[in-house]
DRENDO-1510 file (C-alpha; in Angstrom, 1 decimal, always signed):
<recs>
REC; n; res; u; v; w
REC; 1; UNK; +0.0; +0.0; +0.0 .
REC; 2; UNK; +2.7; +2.6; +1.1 .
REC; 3; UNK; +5.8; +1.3; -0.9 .
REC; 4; UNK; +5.5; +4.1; -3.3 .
REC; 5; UNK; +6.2; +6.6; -0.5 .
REC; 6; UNK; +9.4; +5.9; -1.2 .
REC; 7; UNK; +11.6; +6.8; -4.3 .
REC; 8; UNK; +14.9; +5.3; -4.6 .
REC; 9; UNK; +16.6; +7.5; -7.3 .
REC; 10; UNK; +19.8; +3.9; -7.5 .
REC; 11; UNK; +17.9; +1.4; -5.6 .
REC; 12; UNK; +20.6; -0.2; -3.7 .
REC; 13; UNK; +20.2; -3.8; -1.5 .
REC; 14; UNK; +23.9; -3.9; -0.2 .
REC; 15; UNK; +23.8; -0.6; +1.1 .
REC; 16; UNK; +24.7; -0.5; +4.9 .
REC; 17; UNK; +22.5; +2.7; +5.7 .
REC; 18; UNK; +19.4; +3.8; +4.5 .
REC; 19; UNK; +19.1; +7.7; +4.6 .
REC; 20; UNK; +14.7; +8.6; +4.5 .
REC; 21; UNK; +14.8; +12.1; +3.1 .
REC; 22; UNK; +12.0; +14.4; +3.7 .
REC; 23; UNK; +11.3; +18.0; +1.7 .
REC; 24; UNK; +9.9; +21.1; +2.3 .
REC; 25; UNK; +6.5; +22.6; +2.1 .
REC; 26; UNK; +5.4; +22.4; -1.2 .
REC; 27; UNK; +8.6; +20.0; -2.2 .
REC; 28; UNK; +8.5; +17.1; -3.7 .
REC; 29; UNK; +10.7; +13.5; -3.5 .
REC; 30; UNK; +12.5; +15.0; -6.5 .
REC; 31; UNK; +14.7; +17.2; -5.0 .
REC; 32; UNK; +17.0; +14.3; -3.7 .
REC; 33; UNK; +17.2; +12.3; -7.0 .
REC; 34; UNK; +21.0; +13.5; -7.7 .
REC; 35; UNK; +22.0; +13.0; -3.5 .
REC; 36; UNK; +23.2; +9.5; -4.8 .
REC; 37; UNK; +25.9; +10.8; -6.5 .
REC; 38; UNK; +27.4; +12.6; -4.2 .
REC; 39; UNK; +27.0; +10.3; -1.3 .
REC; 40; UNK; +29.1; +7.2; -0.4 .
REC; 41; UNK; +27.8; +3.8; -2.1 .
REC; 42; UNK; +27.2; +2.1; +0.6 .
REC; 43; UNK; +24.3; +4.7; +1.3 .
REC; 44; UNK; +21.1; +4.5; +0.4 .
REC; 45; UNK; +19.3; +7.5; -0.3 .
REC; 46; UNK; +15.1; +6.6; +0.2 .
REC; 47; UNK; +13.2; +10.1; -0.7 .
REC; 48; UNK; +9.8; +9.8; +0.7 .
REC; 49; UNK; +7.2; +11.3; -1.3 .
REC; 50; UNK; +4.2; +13.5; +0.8 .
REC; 51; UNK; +0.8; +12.7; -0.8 .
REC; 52; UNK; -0.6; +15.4; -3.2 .
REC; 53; UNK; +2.4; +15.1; -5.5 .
REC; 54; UNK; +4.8; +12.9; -7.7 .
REC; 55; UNK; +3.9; +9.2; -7.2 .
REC; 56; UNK; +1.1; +9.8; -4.6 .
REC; 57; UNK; -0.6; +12.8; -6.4 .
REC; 58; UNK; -3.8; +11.2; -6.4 .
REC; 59; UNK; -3.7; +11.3; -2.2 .
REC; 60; UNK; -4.9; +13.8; -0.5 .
REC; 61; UNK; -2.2; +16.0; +1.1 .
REC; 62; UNK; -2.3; +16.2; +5.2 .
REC; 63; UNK; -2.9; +19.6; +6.8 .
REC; 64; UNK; -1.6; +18.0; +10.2 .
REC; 65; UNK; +1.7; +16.7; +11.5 .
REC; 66; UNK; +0.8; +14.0; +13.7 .
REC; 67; UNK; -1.1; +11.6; +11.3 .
REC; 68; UNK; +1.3; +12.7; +8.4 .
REC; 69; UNK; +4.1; +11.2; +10.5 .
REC; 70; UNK; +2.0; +8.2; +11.8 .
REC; 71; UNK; +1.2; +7.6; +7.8 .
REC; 72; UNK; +5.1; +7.7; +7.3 .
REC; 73; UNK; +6.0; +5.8; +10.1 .
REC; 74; UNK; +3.7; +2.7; +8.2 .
REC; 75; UNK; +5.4; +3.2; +4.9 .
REC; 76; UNK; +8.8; +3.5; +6.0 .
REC; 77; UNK; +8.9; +0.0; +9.1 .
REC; 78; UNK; +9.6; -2.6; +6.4 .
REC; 79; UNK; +12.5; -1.0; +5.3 .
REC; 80; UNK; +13.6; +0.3; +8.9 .
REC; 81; UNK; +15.6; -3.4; +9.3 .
REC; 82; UNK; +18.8; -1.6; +9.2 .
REC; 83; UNK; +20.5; +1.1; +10.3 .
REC; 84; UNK; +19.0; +3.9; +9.0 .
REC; 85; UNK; +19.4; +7.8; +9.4 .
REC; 86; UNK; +16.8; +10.4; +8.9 .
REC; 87; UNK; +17.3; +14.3; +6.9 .
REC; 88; UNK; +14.6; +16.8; +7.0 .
REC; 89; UNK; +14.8; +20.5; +5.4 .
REC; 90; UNK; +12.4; +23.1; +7.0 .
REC; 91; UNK; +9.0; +21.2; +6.9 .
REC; 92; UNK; +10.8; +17.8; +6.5 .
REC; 93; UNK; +12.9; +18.9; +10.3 .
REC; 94; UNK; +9.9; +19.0; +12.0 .
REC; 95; UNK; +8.5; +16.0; +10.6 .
REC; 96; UNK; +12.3; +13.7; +10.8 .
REC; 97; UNK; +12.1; +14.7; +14.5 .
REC; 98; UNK; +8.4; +13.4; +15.2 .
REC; 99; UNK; +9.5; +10.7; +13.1 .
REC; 100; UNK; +12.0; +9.9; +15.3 .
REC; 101; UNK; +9.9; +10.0; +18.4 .
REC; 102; UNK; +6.9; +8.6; +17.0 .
REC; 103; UNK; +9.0; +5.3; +15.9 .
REC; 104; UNK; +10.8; +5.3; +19.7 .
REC; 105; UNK; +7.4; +5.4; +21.0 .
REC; 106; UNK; +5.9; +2.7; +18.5 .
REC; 107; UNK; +8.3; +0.5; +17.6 .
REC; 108; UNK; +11.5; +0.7; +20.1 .
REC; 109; UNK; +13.4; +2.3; +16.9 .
REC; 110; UNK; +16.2; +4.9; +16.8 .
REC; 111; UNK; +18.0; +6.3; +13.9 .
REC; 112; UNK; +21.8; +6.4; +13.5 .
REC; 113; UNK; +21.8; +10.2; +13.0 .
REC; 114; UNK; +19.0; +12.7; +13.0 .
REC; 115; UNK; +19.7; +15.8; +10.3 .
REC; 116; UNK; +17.7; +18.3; +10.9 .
REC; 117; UNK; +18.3; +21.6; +8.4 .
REC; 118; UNK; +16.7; +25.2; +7.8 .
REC; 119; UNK; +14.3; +24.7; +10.8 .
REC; 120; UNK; +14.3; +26.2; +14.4 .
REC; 121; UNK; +13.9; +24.2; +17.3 .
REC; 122; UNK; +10.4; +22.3; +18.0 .
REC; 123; UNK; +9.6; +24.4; +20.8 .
REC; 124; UNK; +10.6; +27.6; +19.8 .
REC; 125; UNK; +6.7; +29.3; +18.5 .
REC; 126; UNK; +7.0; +30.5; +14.9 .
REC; 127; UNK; +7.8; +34.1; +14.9 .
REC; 128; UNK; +5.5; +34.7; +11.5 .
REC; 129; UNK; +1.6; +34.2; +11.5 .
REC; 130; UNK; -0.2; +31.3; +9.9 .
REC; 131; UNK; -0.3; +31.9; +6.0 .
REC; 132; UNK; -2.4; +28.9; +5.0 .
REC; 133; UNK; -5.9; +30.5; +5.3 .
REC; 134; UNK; -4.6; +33.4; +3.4 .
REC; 135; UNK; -6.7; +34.6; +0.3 .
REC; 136; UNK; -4.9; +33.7; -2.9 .
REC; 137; UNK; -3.4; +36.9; -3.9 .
REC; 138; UNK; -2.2; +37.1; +0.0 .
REC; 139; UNK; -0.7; +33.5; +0.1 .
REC; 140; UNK; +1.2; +34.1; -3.2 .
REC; 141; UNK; +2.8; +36.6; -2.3 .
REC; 142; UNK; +3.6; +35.2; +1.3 .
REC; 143; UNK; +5.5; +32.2; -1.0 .
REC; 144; UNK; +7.2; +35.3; -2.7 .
REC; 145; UNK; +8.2; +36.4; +0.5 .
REC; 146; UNK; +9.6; +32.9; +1.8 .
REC; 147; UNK; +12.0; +32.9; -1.5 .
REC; 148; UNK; +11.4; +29.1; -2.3 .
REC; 149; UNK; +8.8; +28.8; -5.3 .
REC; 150; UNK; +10.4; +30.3; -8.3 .
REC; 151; UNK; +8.5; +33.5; -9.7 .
REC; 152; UNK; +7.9; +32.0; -13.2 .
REC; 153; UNK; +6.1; +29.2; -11.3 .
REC; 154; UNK; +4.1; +32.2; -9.0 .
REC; 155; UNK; +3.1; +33.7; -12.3 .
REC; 156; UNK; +1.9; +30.4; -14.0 .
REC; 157; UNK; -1.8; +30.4; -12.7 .
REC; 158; UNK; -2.4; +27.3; -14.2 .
REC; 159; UNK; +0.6; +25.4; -12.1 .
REC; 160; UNK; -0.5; +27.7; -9.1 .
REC; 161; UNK; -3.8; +26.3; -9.5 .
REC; 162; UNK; -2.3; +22.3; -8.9 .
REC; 163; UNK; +0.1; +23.5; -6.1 .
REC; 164; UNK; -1.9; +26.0; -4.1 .
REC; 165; UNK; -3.8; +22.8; -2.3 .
REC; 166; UNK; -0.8; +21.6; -1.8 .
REC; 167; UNK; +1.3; +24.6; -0.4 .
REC; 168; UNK; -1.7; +25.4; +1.8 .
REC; 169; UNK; -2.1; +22.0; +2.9 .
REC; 170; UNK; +1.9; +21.4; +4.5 .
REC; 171; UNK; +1.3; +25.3; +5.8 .
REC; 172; UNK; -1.4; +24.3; +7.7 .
REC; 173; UNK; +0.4; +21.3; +9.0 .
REC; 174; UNK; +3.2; +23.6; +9.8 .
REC; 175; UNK; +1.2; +26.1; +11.3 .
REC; 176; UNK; -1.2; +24.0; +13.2 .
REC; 177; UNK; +2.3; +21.7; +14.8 .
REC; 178; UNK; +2.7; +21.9; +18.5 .
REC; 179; UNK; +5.4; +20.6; +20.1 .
REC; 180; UNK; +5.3; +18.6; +23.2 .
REC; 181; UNK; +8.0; +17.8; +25.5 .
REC; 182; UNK; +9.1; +14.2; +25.9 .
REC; 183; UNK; +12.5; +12.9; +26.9 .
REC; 184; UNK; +15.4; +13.4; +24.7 .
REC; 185; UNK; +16.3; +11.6; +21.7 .
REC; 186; UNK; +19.0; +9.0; +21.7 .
REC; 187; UNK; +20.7; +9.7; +18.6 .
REC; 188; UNK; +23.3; +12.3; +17.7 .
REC; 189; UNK; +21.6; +15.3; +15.7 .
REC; 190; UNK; +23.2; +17.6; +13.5 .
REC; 191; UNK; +21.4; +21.2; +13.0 .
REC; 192; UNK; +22.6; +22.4; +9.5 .
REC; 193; UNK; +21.6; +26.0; +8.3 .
REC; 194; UNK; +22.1; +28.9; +5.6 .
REC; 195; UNK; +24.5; +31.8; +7.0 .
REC; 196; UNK; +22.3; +33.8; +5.0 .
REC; 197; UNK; +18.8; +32.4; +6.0 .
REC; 198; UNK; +16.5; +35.8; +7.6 .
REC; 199; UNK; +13.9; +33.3; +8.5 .
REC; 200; UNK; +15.9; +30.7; +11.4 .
REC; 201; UNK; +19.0; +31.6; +13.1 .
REC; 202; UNK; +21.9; +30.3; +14.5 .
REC; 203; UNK; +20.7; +30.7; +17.8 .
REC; 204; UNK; +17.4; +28.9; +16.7 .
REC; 205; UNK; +19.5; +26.1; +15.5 .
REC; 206; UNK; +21.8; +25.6; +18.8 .
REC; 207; UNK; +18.3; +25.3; +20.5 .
REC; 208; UNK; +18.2; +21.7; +19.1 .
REC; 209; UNK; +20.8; +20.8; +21.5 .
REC; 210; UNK; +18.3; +20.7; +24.2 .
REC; 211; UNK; +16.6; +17.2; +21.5 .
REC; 212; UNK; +19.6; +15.2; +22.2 .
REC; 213; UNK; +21.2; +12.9; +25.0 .
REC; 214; UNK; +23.8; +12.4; +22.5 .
REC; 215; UNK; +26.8; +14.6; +20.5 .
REC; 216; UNK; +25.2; +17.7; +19.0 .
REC; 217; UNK; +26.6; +20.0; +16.3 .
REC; 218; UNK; +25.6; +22.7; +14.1 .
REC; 219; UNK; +26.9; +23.3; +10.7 .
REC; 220; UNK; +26.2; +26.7; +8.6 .
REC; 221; UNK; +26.9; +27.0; +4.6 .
REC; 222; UNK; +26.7; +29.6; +2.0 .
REC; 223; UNK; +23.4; +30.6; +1.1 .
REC; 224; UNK; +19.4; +31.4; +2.4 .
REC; 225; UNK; +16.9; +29.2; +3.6 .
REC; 226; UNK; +17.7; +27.1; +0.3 .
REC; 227; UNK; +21.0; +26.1; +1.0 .
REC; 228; UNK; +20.3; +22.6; +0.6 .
REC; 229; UNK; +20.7; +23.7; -3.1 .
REC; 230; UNK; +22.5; +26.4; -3.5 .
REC; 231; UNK; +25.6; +24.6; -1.1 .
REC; 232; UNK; +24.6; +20.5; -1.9 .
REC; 233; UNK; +28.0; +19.3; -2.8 .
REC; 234; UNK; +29.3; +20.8; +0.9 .
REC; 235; UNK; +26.1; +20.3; +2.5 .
REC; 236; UNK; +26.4; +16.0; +1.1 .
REC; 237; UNK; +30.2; +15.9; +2.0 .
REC; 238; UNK; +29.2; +17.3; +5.8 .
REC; 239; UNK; +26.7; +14.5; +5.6 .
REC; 240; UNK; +28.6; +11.9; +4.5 .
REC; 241; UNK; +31.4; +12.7; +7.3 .
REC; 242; UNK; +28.4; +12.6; +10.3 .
REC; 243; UNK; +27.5; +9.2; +8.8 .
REC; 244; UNK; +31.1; +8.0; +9.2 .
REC; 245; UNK; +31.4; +8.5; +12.3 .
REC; 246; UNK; +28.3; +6.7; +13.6 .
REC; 247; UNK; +28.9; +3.8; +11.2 .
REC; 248; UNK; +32.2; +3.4; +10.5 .
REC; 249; UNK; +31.4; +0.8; +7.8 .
REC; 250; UNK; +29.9; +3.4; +5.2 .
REC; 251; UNK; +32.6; +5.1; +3.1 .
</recs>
């Protein structure tokens, strides 16, 4: 039922790690299809694809957190039986760290590493007010704002048409999230973030210290809130290196 939640750009069975990749609002599984390149073979990169798009466009997109993760959770425990590491950007943090909770909680599962990147701490309230129930003309140019959709696809209305359910959708998951304490994770985490991102700072990065019993570190690159594109090759190498060092194996 859920095995096309997953997109394996170079499906690969002797891989020692499995690294679940999760996008940002509006993002789709797409956006990791080159990470296999650039990443040790002995990783496998597993893109999970959010319903309303790609592979699962025909599923209704979730406008909250908690069943979005539970739904993941489902899709992703037959391939959870090895080590496996999870990477989130913005959206995909906050739902990599409820991943990682949810499947303690559930299933007595931990991943080797927990990357979370371009999002502030869980607890820390968002600073901006909710967007999703916006009028159009308002929400459009809220996305302007936020930098990520390109303008050519802000000035298509047909496109816009197709995506606005779906931006509004993982906005109101976002917007609606509240975080609630449990005891810290078990895995390291690694906060990574843009030295030019206006929207979450350093300071809102160190805060996921607080997430982990284990080693903590934060690592800045080049660019805004999109880093993860703009700075891939040194964002994948800084990836690769964390992955290492937990399993010495991988290289």
């Amino acid at each position: 039922m859920h095995s096309n939640w997953i997109i394996r750009s170079k499906p690969n069975p002797q891989a020692r790690l499995r690294l679940f990749c999760f996008p940002y609002a509006g993002g789709s599984a797409s956006i990791f299809r080159s990470w296999s390149d650039q990443l040790p073979q002995n990783i496998e990169v597993c893109a999970v694809e959010l319903p309303g798009r790609g592979t699962l466009m025909r599923l209704a997109p979730y406008t909250q957190l908690k069943p979005l993760v539970e739904a993941i959770a489902q899709s992703l425990l037959p391939n959870l039986n090895q080590p496996f590491a999870l990477f989130g950007h913005s959206m995909g943090a906050l739902i990599s760290f409820e991943l990682a909770r949810f499947l303690r909680q559930a299933y007595g599962l931990t991943p080797r590493h927990l990357f979370v990147s371009g999002r502030a701490a869980p607890y820390i309230p968002d600073r901006d007010p909710p967007i999703y129930t916006l009028p159009d003309a308002a929400f459009i140019q809220e996305l302007r704002r936020l930098n990520g959709t390109p303008e050519a696809v802000l000035q298509n209305q047909e496109l816009m048409q197709l995506l606005t359910p779906i931006l509004r959708a993982d906005f109101a998951a976002i917007d609606t999230y509240r975080y609630q304490p449990e005891p810290a994770l078990g895995c390291p985490i690694t906060a990574l973030g843009g030295l030019q991102d206006l929207e979450v700072s350093r300071d809102d990065l160190e805060a996921w210290q607080t997430q982990t019993i284990a080693p903590f570190q934060i690592q800045l690159f080049l660019g805004n809130h999109f880093f993860l594109h703009s700075a891939q090759s040194l964002l994948l190498k800084a990836i690769a290196q964390q992955l290492q060092a937990v399993e010495p194996a991988i290289g």
